[in-house]
Backbone as XML, in Angstrom:
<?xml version="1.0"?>
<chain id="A" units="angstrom">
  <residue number="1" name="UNK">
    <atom name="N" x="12.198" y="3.308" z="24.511"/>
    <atom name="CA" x="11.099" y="3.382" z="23.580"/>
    <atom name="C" x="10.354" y="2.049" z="23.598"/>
  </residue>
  <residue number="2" name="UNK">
    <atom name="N" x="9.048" y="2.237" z="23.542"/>
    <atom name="CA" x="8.279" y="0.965" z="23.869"/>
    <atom name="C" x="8.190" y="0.031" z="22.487"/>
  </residue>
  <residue number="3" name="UNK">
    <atom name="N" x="8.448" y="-1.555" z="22.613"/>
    <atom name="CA" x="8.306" y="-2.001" z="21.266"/>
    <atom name="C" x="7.503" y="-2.616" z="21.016"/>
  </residue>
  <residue number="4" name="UNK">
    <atom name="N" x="6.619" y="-2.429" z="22.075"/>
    <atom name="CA" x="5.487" y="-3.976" z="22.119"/>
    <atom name="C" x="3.924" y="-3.368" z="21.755"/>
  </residue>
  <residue number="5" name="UNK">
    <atom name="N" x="3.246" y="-4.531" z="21.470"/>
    <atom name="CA" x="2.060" y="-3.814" z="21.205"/>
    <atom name="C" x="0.807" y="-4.270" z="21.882"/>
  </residue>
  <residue number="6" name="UNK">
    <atom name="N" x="0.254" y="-3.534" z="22.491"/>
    <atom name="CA" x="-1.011" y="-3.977" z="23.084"/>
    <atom name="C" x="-2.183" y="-3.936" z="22.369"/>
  </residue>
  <residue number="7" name="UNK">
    <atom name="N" x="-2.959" y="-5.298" z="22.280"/>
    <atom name="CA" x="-3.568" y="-5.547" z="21.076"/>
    <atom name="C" x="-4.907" y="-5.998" z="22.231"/>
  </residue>
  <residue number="8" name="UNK">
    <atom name="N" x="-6.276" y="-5.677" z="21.849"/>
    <atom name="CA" x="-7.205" y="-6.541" z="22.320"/>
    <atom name="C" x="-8.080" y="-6.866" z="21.452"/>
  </residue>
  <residue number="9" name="UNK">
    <atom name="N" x="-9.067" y="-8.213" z="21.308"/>
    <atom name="CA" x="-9.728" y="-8.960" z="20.584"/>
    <atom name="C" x="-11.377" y="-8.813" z="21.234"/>
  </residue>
  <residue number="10" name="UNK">
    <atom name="N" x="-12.347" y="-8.021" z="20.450"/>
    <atom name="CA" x="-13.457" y="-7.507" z="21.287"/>
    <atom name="C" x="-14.356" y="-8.599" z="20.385"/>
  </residue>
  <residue number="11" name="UNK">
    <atom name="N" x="-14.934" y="-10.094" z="20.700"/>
    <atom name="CA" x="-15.648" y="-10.744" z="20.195"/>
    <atom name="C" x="-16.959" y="-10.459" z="19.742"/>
  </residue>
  <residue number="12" name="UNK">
    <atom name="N" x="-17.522" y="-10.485" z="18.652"/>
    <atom name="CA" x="-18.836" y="-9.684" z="18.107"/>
    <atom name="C" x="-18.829" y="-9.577" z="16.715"/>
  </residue>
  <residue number="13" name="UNK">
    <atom name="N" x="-19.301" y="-8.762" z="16.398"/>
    <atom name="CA" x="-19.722" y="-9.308" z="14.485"/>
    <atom name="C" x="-20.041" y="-7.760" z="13.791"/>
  </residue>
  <residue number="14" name="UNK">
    <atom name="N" x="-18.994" y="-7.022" z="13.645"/>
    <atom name="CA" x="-17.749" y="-7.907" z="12.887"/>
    <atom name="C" x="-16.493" y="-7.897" z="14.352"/>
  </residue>
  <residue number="15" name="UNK">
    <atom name="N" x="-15.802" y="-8.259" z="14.129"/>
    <atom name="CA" x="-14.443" y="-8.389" z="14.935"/>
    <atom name="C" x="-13.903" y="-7.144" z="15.076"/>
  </residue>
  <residue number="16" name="UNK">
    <atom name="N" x="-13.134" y="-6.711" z="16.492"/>
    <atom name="CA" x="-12.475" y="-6.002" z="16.286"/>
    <atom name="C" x="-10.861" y="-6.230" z="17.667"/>
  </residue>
  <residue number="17" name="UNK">
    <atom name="N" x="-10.109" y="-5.557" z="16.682"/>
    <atom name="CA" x="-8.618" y="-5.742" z="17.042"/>
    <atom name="C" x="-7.802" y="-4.514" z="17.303"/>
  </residue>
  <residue number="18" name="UNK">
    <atom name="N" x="-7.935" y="-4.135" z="18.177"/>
    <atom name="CA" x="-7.096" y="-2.857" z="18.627"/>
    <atom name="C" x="-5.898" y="-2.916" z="18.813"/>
  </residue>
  <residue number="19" name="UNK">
    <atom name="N" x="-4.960" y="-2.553" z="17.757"/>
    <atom name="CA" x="-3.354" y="-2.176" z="17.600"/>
    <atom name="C" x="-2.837" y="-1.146" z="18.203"/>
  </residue>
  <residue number="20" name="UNK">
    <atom name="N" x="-2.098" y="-1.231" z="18.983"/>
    <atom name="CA" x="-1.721" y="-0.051" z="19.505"/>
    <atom name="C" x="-0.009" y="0.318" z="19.500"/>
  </residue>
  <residue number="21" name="UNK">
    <atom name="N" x="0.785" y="1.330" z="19.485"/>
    <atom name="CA" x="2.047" y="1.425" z="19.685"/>
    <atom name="C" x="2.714" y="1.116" z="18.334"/>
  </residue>
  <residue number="22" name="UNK">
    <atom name="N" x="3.808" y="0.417" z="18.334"/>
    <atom name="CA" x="4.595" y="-0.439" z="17.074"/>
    <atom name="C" x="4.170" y="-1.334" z="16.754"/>
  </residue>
  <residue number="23" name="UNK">
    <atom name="N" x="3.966" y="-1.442" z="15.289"/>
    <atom name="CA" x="3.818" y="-3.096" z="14.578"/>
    <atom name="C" x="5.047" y="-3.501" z="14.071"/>
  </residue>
  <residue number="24" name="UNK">
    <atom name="N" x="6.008" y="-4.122" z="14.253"/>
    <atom name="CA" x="7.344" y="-4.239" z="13.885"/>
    <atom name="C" x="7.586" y="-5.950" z="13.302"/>
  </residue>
  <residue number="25" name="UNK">
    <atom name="N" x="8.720" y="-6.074" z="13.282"/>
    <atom name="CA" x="9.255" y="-6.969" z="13.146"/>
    <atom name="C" x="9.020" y="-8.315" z="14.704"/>
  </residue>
  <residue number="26" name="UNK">
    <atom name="N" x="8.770" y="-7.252" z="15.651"/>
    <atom name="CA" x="8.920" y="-7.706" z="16.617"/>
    <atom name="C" x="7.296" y="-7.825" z="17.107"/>
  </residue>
  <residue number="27" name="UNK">
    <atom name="N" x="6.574" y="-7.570" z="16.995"/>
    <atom name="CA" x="5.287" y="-7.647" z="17.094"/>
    <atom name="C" x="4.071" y="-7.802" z="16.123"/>
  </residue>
  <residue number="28" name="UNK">
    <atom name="N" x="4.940" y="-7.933" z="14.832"/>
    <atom name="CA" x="3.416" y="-8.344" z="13.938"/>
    <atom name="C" x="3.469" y="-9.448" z="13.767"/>
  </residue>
  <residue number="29" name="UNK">
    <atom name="N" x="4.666" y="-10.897" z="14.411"/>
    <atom name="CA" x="4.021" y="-12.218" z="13.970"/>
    <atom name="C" x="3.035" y="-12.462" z="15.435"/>
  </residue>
  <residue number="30" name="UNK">
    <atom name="N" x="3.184" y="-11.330" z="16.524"/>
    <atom name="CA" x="2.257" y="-11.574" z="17.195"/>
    <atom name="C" x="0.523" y="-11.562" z="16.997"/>
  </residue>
  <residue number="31" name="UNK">
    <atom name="N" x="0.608" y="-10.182" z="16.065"/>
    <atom name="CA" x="-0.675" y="-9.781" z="15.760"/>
    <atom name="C" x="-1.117" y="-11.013" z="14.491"/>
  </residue>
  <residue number="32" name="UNK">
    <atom name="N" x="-0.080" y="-11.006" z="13.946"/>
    <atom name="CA" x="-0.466" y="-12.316" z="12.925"/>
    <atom name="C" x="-1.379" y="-13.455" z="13.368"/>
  </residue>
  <residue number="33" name="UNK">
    <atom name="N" x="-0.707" y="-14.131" z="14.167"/>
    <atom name="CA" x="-1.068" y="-15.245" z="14.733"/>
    <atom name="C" x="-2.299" y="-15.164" z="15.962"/>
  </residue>
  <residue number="34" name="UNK">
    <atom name="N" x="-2.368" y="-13.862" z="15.928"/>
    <atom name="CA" x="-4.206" y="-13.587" z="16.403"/>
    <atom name="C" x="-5.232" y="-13.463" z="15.585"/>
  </residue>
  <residue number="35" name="UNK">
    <atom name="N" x="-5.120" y="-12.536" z="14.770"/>
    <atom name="CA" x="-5.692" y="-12.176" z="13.340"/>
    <atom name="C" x="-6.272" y="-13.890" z="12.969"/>
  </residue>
  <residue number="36" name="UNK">
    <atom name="N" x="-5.041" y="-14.984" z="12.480"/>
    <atom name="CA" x="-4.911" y="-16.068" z="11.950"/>
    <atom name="C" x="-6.212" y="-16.887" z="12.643"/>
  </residue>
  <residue number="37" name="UNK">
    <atom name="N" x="-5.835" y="-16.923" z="14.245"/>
    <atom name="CA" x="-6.717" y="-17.534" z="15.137"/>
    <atom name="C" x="-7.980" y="-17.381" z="14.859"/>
  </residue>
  <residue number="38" name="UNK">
    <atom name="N" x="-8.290" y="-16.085" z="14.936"/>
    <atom name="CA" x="-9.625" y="-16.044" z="15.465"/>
    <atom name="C" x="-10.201" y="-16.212" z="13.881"/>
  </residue>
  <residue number="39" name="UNK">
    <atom name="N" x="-9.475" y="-15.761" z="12.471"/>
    <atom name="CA" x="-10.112" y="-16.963" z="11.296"/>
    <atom name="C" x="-10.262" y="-17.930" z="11.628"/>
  </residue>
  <residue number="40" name="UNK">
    <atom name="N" x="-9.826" y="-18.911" z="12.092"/>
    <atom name="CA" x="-9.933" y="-19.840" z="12.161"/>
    <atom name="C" x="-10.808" y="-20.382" z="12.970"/>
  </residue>
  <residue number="41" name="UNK">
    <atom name="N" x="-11.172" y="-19.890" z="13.551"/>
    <atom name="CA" x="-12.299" y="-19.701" z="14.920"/>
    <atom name="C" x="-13.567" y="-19.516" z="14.395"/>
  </residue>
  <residue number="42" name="UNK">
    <atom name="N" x="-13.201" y="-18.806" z="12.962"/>
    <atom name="CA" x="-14.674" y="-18.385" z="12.415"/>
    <atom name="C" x="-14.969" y="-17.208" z="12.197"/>
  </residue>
  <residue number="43" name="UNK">
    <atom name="N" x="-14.211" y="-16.286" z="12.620"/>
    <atom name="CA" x="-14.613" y="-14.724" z="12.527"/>
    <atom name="C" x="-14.486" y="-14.220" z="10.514"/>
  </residue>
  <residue number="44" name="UNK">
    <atom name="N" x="-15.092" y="-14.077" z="10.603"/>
    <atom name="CA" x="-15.520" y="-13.741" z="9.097"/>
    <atom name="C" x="-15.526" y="-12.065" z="8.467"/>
  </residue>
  <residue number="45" name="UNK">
    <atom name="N" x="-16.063" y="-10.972" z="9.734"/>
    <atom name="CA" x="-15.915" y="-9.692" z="9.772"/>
    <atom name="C" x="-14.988" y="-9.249" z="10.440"/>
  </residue>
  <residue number="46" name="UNK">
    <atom name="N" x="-13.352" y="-8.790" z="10.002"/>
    <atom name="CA" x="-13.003" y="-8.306" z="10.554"/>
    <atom name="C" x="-12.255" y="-7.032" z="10.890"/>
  </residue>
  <residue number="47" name="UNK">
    <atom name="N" x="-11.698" y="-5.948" z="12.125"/>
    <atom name="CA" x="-11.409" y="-4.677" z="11.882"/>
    <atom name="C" x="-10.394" y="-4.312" z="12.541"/>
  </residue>
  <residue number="48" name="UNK">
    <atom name="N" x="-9.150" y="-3.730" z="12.003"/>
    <atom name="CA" x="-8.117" y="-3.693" z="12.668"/>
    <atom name="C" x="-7.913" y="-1.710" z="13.007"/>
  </residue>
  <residue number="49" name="UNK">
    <atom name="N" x="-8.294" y="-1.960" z="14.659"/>
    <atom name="CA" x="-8.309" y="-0.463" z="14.739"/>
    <atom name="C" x="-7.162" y="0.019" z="14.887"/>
  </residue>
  <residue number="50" name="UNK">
    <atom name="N" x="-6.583" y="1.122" z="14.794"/>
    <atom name="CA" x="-4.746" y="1.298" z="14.767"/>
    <atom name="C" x="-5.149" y="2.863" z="14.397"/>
  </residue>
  <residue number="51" name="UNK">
    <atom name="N" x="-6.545" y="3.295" z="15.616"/>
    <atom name="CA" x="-6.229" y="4.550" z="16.166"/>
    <atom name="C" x="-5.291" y="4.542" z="16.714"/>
  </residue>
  <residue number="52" name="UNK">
    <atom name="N" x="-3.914" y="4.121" z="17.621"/>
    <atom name="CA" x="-3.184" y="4.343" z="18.971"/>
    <atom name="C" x="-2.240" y="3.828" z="18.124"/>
  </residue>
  <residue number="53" name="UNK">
    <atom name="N" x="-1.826" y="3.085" z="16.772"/>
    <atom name="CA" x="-0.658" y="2.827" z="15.996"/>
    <atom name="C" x="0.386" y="3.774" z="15.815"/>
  </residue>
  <residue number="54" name="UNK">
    <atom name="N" x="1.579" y="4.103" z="16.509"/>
    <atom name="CA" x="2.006" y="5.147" z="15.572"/>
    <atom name="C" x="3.145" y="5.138" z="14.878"/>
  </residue>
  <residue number="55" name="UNK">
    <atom name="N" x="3.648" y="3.468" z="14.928"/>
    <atom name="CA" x="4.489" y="3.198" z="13.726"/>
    <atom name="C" x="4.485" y="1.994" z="13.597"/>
  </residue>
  <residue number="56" name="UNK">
    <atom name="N" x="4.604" y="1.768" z="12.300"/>
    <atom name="CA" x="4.805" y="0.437" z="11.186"/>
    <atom name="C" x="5.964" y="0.534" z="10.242"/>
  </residue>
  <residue number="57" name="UNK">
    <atom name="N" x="6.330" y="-0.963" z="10.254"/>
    <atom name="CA" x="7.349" y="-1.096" z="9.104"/>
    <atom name="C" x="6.909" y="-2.502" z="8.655"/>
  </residue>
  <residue number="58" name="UNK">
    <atom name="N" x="8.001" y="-2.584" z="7.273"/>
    <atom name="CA" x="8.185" y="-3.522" z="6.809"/>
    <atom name="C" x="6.980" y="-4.254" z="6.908"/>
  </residue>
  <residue number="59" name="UNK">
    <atom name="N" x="7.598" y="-5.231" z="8.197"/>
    <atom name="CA" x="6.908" y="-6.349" z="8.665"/>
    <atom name="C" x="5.768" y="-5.961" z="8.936"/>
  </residue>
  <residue number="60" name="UNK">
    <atom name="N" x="4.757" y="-4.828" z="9.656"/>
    <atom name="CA" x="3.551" y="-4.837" z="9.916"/>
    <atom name="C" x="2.684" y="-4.408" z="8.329"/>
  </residue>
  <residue number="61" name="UNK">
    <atom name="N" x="3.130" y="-3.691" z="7.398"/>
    <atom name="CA" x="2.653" y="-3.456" z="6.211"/>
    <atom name="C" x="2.613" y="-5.338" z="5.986"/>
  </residue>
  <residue number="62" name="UNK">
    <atom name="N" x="3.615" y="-5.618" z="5.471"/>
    <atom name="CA" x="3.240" y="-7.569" z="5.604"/>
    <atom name="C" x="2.637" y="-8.196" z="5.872"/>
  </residue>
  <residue number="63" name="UNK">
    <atom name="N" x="2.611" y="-7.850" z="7.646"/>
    <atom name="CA" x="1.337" y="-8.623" z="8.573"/>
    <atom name="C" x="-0.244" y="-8.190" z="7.947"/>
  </residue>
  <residue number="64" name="UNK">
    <atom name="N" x="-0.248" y="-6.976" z="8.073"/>
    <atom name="CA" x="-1.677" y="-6.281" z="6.986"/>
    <atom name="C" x="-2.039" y="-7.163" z="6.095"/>
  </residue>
  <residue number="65" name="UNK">
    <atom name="N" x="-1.153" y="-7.585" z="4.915"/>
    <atom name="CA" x="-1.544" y="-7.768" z="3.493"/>
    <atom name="C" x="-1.997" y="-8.930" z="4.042"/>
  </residue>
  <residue number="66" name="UNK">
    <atom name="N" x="-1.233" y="-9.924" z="4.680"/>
    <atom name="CA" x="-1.069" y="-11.595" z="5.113"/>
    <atom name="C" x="-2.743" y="-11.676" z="5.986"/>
  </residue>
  <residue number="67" name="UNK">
    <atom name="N" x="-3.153" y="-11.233" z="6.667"/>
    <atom name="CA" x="-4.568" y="-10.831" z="6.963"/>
    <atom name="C" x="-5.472" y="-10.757" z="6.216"/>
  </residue>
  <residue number="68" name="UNK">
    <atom name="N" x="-5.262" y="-9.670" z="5.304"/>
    <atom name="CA" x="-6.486" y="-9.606" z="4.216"/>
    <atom name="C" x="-6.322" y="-10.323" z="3.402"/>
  </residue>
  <residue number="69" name="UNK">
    <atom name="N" x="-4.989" y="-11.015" z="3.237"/>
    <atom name="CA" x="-5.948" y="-11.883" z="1.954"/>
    <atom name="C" x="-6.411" y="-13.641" z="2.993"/>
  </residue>
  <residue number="70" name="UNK">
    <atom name="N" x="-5.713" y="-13.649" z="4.361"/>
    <atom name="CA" x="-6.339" y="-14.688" z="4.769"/>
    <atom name="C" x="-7.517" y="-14.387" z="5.102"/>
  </residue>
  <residue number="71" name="UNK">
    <atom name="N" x="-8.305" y="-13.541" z="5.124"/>
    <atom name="CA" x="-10.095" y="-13.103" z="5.307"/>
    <atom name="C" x="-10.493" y="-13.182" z="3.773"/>
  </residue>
  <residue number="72" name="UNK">
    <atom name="N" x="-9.990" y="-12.987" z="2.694"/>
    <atom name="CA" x="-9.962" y="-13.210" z="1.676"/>
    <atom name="C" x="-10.572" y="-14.153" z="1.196"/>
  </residue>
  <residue number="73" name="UNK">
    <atom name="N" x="-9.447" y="-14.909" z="1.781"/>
    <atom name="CA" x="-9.615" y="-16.526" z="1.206"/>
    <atom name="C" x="-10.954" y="-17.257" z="1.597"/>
  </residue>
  <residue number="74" name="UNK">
    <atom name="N" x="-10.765" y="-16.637" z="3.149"/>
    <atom name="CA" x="-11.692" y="-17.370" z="4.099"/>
    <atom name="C" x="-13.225" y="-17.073" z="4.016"/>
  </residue>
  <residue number="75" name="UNK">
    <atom name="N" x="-13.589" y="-16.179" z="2.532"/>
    <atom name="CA" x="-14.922" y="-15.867" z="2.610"/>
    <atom name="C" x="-14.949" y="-14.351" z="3.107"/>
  </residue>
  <residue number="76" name="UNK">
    <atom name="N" x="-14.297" y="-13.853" z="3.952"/>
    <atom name="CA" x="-14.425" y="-12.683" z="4.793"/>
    <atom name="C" x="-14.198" y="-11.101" z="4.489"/>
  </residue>
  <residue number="77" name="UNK">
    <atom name="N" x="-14.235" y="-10.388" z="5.321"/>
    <atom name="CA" x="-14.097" y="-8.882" z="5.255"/>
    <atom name="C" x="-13.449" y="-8.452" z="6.142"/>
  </residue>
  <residue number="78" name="UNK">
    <atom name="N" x="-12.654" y="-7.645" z="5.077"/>
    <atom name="CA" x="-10.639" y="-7.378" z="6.251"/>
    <atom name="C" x="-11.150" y="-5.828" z="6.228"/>
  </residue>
  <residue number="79" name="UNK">
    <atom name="N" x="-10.616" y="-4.867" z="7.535"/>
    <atom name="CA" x="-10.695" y="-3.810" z="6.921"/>
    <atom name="C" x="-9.839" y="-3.093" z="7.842"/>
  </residue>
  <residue number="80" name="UNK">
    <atom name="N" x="-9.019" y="-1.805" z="7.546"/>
    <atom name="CA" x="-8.293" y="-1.236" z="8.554"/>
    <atom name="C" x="-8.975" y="0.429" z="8.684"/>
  </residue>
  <residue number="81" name="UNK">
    <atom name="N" x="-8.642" y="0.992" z="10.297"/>
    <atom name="CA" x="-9.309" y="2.210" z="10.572"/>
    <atom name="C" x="-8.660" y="2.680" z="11.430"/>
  </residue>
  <residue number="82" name="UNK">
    <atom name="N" x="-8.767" y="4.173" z="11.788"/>
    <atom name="CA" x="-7.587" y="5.316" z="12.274"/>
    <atom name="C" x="-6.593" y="5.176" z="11.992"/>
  </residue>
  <residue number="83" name="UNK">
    <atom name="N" x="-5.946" y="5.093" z="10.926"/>
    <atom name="CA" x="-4.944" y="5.394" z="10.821"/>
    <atom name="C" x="-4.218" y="6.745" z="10.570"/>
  </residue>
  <residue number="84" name="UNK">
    <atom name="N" x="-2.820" y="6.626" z="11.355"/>
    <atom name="CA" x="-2.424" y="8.169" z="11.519"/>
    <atom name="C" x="-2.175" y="8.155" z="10.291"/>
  </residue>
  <residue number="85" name="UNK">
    <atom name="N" x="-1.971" y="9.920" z="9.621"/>
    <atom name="CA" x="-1.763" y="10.672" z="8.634"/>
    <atom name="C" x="-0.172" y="9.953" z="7.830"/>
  </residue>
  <residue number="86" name="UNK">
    <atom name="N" x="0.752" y="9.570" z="8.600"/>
    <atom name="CA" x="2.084" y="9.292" z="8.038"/>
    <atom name="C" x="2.052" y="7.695" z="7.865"/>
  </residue>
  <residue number="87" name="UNK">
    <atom name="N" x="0.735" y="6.814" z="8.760"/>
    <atom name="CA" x="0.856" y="5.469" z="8.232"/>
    <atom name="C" x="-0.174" y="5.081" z="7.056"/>
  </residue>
  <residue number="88" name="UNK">
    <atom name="N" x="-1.498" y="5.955" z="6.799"/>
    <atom name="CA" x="-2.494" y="6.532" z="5.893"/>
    <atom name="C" x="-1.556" y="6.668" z="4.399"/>
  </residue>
  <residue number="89" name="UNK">
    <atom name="N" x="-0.219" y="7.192" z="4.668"/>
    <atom name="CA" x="0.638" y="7.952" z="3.210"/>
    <atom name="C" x="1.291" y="6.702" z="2.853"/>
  </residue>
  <residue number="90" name="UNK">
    <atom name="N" x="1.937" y="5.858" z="4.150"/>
    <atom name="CA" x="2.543" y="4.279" z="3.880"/>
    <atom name="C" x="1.643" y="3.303" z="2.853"/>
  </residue>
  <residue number="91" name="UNK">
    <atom name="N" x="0.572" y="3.349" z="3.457"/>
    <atom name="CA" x="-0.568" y="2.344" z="2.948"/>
    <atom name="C" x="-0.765" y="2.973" z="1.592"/>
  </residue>
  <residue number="92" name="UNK">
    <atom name="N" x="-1.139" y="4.105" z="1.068"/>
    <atom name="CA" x="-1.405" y="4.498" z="-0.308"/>
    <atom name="C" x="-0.502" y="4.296" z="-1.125"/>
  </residue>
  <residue number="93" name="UNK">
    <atom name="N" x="1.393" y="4.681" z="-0.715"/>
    <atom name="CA" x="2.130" y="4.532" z="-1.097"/>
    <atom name="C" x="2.448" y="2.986" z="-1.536"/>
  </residue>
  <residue number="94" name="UNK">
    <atom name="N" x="2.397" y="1.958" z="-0.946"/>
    <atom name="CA" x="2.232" y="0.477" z="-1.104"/>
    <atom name="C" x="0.910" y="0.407" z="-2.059"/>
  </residue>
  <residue number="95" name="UNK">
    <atom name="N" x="0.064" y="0.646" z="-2.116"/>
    <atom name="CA" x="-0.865" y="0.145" z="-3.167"/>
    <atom name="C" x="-1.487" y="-0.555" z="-2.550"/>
  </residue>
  <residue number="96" name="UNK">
    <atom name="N" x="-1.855" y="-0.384" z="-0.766"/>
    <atom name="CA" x="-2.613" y="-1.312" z="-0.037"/>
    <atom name="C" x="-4.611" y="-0.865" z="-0.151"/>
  </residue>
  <residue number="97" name="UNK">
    <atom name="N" x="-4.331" y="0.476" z="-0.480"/>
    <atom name="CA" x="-5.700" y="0.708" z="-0.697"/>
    <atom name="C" x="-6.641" y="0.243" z="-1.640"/>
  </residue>
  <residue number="98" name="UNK">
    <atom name="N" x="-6.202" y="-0.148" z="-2.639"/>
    <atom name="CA" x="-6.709" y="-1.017" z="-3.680"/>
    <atom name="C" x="-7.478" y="-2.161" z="-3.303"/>
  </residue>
  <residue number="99" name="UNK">
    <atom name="N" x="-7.015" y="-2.986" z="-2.266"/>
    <atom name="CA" x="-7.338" y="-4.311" z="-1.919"/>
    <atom name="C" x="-7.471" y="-4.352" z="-0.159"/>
  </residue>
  <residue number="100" name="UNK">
    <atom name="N" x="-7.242" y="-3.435" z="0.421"/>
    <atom name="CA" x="-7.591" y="-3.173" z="1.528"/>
    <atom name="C" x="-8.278" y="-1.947" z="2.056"/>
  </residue>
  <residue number="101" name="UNK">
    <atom name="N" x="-9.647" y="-2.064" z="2.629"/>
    <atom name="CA" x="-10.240" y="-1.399" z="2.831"/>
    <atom name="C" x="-10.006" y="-0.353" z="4.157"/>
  </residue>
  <residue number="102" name="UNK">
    <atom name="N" x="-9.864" y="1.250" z="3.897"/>
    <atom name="CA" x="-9.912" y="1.690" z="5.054"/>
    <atom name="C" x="-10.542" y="2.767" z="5.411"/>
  </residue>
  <residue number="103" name="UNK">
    <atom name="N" x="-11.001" y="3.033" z="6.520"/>
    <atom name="CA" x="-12.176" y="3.977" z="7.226"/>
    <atom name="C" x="-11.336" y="4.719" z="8.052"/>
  </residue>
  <residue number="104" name="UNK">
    <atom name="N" x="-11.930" y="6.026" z="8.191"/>
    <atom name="CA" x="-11.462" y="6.781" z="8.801"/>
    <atom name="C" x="-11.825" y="6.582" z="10.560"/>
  </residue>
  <residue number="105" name="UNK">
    <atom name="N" x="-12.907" y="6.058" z="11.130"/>
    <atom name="CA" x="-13.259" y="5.763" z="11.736"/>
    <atom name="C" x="-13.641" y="4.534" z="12.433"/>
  </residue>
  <residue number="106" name="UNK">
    <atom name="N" x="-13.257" y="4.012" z="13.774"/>
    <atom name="CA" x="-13.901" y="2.707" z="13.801"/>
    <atom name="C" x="-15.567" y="2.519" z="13.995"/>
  </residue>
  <residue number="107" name="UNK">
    <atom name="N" x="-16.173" y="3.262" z="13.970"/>
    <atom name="CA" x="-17.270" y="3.674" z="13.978"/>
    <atom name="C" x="-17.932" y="3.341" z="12.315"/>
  </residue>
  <residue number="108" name="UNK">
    <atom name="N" x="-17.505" y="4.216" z="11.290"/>
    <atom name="CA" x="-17.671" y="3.959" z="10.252"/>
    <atom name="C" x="-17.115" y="2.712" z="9.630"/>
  </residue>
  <residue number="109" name="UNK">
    <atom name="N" x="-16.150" y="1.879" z="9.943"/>
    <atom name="CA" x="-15.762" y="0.480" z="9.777"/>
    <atom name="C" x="-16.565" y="-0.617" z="10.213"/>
  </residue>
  <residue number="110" name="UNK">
    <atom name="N" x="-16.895" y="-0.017" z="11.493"/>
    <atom name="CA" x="-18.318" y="-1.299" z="12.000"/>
    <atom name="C" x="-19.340" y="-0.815" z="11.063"/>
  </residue>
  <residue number="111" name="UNK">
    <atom name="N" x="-19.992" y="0.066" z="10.874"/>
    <atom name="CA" x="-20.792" y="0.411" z="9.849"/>
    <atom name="C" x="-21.292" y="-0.087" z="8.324"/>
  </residue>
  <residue number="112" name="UNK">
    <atom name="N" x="-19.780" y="-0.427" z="8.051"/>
    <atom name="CA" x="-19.845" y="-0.343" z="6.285"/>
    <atom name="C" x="-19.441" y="-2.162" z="6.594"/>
  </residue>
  <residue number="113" name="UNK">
    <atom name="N" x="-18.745" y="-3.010" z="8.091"/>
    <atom name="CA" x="-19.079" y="-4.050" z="7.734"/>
    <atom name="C" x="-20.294" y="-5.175" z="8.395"/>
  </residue>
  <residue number="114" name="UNK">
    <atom name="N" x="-20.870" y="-4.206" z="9.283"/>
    <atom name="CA" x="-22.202" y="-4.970" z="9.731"/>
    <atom name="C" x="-23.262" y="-5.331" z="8.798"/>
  </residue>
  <residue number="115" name="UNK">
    <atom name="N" x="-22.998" y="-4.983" z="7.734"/>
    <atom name="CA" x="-24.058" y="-4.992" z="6.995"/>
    <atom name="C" x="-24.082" y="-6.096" z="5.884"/>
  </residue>
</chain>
């Protein structure tokens, strides 16, 4: 079973970050410490696509929160999109929807943050 995640960073405004596979223990201080970067870099809009996600634990619900509120802090706009139906029930269940924004679409995510 594959544990890794293939992630790419598409530079542009707003940002976007394609998650793919597992966010685990084992791969979200990876995604972390990209996410982190490219704040720091300056990216101010950003969108974590996780059409191709099809499981999270713990640690990637974590990595999520640790994101949005570092776009938070940083002035910025966090937002997450495609998410499957059973990681969609995770996120509501956590109380991530409240404070994290999510679209059904990455289409509609660039949308609601180009603006």
């Amino acid at each position: 079973m594959p544990s890794a995640v293939a992630e790419s960073w598409i530079p542009s405004e707003p940002d976007v970050m394609d998650i793919e596979g597992r966010l685990d223990s084992g791969t979200a201080p990876i995604v972390e410490e990209d996410v982190l970067l490219c704040i720091q870099s300056g990216a101010r809009r950003m969108v974590l696509d996780c059409g191709s996600l099809f499981y999270i634990s713990g640690a990637g619900l974590r990595t999520i929160l640790t994101l949005a509120r570092a776009m938070q802090k940083a002035g910025g706009s966090f937002a997450v999109c495609g998410l499957q139906p059973h990681i969609q029930e995770m996120f509501a269940g956590c109380g991530f929807e409240a404070f994290i924004t999510v679209y059904r679409s990455r289409s509609d995510a660039l949308a609601a943050l180009a603006r």
